[in-house]
The first five atom37 places (N, CA, C, CB, O) and aatype in JSON, in Angstrom:
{
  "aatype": [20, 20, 20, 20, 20, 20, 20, 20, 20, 20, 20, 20, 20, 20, 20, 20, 20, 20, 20, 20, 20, 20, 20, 20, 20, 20, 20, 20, 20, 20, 20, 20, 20, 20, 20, 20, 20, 20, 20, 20, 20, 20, 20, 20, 20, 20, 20, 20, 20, 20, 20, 20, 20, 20, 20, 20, 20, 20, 20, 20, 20, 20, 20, 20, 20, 20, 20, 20, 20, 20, 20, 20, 20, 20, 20, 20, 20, 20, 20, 20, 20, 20, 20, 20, 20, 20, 20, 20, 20, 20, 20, 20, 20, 20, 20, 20, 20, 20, 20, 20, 20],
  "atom_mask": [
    [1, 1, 1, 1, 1],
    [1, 1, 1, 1, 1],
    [1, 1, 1, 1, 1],
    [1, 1, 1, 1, 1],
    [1, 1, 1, 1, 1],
    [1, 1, 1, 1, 1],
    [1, 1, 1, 1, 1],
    [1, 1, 1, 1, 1],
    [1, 1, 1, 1, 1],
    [1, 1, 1, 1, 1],
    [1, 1, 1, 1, 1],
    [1, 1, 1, 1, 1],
    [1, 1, 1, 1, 1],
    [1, 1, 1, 1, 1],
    [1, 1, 1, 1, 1],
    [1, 1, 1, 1, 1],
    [1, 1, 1, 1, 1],
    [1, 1, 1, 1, 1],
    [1, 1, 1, 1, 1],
    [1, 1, 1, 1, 1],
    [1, 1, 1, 1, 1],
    [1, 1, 1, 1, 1],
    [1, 1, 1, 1, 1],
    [1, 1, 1, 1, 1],
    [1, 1, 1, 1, 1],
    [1, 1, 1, 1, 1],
    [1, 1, 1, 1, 1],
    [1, 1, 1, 1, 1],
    [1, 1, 1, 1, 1],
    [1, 1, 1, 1, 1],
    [1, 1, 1, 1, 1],
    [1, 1, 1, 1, 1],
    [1, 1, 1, 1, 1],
    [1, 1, 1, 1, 1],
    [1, 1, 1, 1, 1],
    [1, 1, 1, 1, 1],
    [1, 1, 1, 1, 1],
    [1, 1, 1, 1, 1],
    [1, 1, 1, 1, 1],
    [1, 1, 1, 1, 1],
    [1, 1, 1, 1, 1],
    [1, 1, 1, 1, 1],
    [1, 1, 1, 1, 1],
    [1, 1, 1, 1, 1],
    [1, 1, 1, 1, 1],
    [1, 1, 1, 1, 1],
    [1, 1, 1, 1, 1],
    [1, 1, 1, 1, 1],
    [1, 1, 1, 1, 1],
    [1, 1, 1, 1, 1],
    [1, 1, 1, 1, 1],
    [1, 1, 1, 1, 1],
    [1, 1, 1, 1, 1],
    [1, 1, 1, 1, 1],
    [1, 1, 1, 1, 1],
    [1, 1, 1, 1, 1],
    [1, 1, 1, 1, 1],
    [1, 1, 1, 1, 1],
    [1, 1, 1, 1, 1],
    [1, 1, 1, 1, 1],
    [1, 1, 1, 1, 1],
    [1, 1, 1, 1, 1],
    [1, 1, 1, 1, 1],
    [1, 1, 1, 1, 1],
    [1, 1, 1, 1, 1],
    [1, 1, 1, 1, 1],
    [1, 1, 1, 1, 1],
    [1, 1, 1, 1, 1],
    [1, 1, 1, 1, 1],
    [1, 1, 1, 1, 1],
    [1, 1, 1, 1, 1],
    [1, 1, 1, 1, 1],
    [1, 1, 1, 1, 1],
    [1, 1, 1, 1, 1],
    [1, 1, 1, 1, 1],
    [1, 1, 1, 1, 1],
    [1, 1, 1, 1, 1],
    [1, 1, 1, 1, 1],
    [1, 1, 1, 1, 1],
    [1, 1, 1, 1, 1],
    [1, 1, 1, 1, 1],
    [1, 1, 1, 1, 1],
    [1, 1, 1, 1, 1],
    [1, 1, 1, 1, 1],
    [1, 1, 1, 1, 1],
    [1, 1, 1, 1, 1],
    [1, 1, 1, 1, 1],
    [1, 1, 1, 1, 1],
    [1, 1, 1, 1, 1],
    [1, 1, 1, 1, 1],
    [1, 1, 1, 1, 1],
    [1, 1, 1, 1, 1],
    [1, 1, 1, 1, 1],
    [1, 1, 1, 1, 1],
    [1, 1, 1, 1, 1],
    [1, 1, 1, 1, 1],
    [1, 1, 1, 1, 1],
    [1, 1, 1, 1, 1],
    [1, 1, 1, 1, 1],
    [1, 1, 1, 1, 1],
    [1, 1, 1, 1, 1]
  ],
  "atom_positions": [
    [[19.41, -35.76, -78.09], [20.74, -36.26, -78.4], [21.7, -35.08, -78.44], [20.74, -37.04, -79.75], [21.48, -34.18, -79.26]],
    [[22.79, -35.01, -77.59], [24.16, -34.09, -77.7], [24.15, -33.87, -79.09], [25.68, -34.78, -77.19], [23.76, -34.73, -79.88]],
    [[24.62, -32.6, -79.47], [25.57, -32.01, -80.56], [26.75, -32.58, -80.53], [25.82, -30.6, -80.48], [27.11, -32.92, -79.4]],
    [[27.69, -32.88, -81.65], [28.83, -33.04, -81.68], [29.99, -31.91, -80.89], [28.9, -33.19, -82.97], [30.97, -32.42, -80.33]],
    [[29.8, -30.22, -80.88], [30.42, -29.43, -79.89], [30.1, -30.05, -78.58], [29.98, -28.0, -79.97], [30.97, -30.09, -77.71]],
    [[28.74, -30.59, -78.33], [28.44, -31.32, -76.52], [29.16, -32.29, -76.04], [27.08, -32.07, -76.24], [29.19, -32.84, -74.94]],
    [[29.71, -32.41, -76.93], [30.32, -34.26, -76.52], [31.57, -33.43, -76.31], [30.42, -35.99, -78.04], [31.95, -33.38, -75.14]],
    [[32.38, -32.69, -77.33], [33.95, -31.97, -76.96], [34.08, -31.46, -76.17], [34.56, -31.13, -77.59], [35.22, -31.05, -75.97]],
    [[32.8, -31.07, -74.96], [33.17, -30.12, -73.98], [33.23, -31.27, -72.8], [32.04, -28.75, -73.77], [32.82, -32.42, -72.93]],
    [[33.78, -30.75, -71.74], [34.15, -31.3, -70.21], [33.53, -30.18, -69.73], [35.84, -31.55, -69.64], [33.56, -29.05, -70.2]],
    [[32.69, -30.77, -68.33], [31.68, -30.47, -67.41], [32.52, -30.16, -65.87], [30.53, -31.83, -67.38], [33.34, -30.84, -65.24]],
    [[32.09, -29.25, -65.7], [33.25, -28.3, -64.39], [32.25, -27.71, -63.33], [34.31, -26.61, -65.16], [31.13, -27.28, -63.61]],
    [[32.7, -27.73, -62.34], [31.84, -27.8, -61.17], [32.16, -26.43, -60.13], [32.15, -29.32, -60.38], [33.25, -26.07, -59.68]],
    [[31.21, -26.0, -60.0], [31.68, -24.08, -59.25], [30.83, -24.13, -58.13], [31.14, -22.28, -60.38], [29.77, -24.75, -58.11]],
    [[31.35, -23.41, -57.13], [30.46, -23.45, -55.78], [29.93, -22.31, -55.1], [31.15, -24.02, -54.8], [30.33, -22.19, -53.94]],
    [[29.36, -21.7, -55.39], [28.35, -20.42, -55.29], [27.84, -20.44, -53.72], [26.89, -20.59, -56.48], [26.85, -21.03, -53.31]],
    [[28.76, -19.64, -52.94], [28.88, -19.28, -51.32], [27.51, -19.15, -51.06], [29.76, -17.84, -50.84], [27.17, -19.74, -50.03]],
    [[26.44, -18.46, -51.78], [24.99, -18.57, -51.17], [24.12, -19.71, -51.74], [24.2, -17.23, -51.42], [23.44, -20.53, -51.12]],
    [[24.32, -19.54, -53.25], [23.31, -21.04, -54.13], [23.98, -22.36, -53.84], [23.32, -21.0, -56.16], [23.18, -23.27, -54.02]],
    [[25.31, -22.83, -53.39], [25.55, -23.97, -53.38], [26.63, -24.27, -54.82], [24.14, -24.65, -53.26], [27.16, -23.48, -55.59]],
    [[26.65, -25.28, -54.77], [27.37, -26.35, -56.43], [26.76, -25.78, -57.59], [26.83, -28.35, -56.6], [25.66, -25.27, -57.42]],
    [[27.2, -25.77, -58.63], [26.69, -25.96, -60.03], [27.7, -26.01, -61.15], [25.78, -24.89, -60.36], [28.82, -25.52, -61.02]],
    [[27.35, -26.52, -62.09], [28.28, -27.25, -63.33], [28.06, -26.27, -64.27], [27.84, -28.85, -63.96], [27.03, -25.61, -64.35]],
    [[28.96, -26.18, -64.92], [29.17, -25.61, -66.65], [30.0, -26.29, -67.02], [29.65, -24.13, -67.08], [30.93, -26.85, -66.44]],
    [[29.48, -26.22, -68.56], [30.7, -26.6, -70.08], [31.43, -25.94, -70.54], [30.31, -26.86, -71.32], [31.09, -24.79, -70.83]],
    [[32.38, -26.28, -70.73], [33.38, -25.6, -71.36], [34.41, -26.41, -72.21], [34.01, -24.9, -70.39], [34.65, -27.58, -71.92]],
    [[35.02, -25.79, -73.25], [36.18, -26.99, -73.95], [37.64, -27.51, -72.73], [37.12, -25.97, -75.69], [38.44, -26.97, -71.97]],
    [[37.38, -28.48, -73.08], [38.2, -28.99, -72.24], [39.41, -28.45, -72.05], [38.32, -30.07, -72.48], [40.08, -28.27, -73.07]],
    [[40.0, -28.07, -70.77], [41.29, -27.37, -70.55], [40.74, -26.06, -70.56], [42.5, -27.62, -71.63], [41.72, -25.32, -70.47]],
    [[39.39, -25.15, -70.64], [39.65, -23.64, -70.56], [38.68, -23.24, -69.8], [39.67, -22.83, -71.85], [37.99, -22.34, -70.26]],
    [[38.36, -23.71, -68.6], [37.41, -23.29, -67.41], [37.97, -22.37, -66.79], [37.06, -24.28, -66.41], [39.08, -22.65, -66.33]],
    [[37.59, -21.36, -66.62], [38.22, -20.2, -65.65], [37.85, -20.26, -64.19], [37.76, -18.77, -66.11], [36.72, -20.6, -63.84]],
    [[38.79, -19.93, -63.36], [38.59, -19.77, -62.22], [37.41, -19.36, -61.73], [39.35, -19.17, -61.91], [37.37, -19.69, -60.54]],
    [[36.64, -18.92, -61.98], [35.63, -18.09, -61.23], [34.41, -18.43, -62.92], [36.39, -15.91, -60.67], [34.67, -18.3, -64.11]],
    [[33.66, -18.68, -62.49], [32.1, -18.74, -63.32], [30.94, -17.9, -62.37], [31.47, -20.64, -63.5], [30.9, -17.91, -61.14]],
    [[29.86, -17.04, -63.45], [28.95, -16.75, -62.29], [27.51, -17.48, -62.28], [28.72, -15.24, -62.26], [26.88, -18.0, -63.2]],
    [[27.13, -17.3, -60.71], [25.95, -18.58, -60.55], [24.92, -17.97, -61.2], [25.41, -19.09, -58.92], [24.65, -16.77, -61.13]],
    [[24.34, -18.83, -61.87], [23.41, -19.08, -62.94], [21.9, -18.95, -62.18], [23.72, -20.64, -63.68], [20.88, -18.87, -62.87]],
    [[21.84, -18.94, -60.8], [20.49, -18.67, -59.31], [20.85, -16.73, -59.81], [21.28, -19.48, -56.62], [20.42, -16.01, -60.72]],
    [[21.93, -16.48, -58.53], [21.97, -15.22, -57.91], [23.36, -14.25, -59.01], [22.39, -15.56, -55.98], [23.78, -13.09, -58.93]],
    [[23.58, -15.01, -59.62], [25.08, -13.98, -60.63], [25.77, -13.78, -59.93], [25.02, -12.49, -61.35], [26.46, -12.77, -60.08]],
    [[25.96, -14.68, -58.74], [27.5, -14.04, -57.72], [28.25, -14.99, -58.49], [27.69, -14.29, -55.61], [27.84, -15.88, -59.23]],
    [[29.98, -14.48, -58.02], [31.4, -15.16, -58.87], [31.38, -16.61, -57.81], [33.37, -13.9, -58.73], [30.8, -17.0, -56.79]],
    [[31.92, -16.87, -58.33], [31.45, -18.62, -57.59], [33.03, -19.36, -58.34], [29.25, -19.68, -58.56], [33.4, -19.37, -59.52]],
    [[33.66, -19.93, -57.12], [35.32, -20.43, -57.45], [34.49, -21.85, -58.51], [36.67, -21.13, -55.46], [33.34, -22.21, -58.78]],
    [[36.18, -22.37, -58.87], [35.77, -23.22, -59.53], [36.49, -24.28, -58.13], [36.25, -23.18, -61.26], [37.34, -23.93, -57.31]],
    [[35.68, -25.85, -58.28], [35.87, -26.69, -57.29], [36.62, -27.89, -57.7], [34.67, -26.99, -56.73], [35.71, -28.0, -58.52]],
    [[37.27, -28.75, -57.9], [38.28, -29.78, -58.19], [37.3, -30.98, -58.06], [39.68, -29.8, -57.13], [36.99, -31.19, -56.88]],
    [[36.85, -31.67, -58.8], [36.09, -33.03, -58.66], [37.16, -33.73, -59.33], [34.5, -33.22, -59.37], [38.16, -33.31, -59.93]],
    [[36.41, -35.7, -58.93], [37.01, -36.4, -60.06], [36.46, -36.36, -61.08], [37.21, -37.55, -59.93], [35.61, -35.48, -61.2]],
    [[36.69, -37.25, -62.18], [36.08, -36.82, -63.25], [34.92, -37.69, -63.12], [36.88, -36.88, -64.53], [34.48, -38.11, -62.04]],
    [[34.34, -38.0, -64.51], [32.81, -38.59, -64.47], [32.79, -39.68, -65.45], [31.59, -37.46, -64.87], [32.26, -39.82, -66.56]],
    [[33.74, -40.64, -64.47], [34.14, -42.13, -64.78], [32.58, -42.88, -65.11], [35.07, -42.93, -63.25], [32.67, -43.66, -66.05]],
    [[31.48, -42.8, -64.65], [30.37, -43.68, -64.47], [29.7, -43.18, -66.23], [29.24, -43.24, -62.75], [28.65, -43.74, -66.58]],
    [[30.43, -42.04, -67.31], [30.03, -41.92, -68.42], [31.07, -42.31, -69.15], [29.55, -40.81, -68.67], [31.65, -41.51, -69.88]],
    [[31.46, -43.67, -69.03], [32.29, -44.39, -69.87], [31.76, -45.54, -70.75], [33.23, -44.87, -69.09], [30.79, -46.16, -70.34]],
    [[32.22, -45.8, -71.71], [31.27, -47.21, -72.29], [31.53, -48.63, -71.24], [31.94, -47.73, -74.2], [32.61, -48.98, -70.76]],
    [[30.47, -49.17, -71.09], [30.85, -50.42, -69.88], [31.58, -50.97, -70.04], [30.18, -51.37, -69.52], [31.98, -51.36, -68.95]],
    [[32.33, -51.47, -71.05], [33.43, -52.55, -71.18], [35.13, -51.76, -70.87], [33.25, -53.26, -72.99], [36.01, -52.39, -70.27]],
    [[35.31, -50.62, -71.31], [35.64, -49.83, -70.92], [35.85, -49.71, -69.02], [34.88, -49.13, -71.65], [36.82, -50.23, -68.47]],
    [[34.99, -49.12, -68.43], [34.66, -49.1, -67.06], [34.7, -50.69, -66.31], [33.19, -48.4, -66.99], [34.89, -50.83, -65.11]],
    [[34.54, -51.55, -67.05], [34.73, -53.11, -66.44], [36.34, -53.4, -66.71], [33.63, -54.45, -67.37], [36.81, -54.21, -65.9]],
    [[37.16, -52.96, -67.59], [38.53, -53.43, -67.88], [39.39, -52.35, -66.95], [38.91, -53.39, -69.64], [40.54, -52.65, -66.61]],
    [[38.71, -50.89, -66.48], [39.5, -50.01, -65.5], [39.3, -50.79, -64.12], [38.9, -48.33, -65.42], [40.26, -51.39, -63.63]],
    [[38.22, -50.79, -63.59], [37.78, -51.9, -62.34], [38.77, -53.19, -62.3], [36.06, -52.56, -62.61], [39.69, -53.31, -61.49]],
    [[38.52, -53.94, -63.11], [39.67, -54.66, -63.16], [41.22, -54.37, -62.62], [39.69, -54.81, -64.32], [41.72, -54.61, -61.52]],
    [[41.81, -53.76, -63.85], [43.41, -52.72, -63.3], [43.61, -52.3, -61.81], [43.43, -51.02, -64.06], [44.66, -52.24, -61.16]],
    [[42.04, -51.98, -61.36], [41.96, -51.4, -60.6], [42.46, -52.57, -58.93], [40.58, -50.74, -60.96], [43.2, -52.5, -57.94]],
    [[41.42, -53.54, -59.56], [41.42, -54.41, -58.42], [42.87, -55.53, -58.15], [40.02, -55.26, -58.66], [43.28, -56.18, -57.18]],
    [[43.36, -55.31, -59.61], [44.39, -56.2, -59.7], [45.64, -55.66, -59.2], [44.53, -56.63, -61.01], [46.62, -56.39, -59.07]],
    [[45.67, -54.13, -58.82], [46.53, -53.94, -58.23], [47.01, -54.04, -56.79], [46.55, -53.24, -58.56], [48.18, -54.01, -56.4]],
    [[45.76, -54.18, -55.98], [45.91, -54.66, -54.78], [45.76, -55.65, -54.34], [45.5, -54.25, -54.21], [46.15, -56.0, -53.22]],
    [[44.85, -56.63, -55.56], [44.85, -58.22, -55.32], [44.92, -58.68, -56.55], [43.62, -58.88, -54.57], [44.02, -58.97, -57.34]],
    [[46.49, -58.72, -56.64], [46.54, -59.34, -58.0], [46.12, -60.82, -58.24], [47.89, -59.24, -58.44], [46.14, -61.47, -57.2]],
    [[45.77, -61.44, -59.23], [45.06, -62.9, -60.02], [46.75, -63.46, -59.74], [44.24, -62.76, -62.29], [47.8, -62.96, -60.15]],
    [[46.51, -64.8, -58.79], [47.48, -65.47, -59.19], [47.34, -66.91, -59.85], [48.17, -65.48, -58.18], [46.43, -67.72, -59.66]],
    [[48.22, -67.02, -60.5], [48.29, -68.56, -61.68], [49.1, -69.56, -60.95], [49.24, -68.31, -63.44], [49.64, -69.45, -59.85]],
    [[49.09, -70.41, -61.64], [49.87, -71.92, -60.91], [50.45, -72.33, -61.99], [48.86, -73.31, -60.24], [51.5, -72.92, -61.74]],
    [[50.12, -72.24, -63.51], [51.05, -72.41, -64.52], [50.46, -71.76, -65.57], [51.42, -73.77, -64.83], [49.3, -71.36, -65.46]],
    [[51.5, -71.49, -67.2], [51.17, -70.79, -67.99], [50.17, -70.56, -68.61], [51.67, -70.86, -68.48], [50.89, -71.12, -69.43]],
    [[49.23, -70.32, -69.08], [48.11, -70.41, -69.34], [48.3, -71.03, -71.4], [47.35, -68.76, -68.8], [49.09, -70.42, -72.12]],
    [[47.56, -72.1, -71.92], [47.77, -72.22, -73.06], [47.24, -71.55, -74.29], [47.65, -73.14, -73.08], [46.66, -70.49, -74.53]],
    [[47.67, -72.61, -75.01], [47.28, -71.32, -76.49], [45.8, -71.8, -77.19], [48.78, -71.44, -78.16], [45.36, -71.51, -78.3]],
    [[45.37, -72.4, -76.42], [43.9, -73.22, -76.93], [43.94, -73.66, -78.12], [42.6, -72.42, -76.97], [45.07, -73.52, -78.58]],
    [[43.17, -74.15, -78.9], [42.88, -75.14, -79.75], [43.68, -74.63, -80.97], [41.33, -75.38, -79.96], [43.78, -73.45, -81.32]],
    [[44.25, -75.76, -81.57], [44.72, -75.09, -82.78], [44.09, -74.8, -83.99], [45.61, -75.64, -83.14], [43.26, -75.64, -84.34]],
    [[44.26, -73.85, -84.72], [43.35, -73.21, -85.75], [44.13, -73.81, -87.11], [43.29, -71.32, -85.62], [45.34, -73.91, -87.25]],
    [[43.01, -74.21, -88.11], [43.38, -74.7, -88.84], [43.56, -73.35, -90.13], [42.54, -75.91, -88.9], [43.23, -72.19, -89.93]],
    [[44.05, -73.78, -91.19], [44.27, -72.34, -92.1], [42.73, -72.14, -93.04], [45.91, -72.57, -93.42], [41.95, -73.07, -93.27]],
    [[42.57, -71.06, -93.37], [41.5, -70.92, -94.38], [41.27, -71.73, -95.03], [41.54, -70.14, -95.13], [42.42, -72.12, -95.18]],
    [[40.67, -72.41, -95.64], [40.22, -73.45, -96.9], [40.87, -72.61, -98.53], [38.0, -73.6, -96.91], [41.52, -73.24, -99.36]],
    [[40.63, -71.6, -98.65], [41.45, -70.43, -99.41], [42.09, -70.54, -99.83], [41.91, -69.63, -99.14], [42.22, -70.79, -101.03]],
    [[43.07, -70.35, -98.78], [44.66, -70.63, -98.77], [45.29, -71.99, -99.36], [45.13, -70.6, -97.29], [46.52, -72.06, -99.39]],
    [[44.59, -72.96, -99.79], [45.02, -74.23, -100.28], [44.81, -74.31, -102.33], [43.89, -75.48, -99.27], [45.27, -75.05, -103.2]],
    [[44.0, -73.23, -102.31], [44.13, -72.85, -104.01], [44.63, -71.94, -104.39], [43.13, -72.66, -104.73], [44.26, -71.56, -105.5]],
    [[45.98, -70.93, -103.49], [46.7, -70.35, -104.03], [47.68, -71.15, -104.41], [46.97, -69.44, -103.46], [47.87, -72.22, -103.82]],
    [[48.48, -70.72, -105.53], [50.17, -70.47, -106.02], [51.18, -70.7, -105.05], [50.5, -68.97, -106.44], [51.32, -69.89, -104.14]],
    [[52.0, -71.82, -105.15], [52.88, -72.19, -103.98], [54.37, -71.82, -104.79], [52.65, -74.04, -103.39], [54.98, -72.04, -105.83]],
    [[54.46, -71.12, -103.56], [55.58, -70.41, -104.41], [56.94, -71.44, -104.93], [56.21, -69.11, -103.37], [57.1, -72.48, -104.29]],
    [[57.75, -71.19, -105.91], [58.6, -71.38, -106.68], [57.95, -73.02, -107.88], [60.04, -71.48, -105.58], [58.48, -74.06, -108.28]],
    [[56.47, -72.32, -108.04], [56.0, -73.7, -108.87], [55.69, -72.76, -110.0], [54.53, -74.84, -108.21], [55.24, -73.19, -111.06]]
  ]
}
């Protein structure tokens, strides 16, 4: 299980001209340009990914998908949608103090 510092850091991606790709942590916002590869210790740029949407909570990641899809095919309606069933009040609420008694 992550440390609580594991979870605050963002994961950054460097590309090492002879080893290839590799990731480090760092606090979010202070990755430096250049990291060295963790194979051969050469300086290795840092590389621009997206981020790492697929470690989101699912409901989360199902309501972005959504936004997502609705912007190019938005849901269309045919009329307002209602307010469903009406809710009756607490049972509670009928042995309070009515006011000005």
């Amino acid at each position: 299980m992550p440390s609580c510092l594991e979870v605050m850091m963002a994961t950054y991606e460097y590309c090492c001209a002879q080893c290839g790709p590799f990731e480090t942590r760092h606090p979010l916002g202070s990755a430096p340009s250049e990291s060295l590869c963790p194979e051969c210790g050469g300086a290795s740029r840092r590389v621009f990914t997206t981020p790492h949407v697929f470690l989101m909570p699912k409901e989360l990641g199902a309501a972005h998908e959504r936004a997502e899809k609705s912007r190019d095919e938005p849901e269309v309606v045919s009329e307002v949608p209602g307010r469903g069933p009406a809710r009756r009040p607490h049972p509670a609420l009928a042995r309070l103090p009515k006011p000005g008694t």
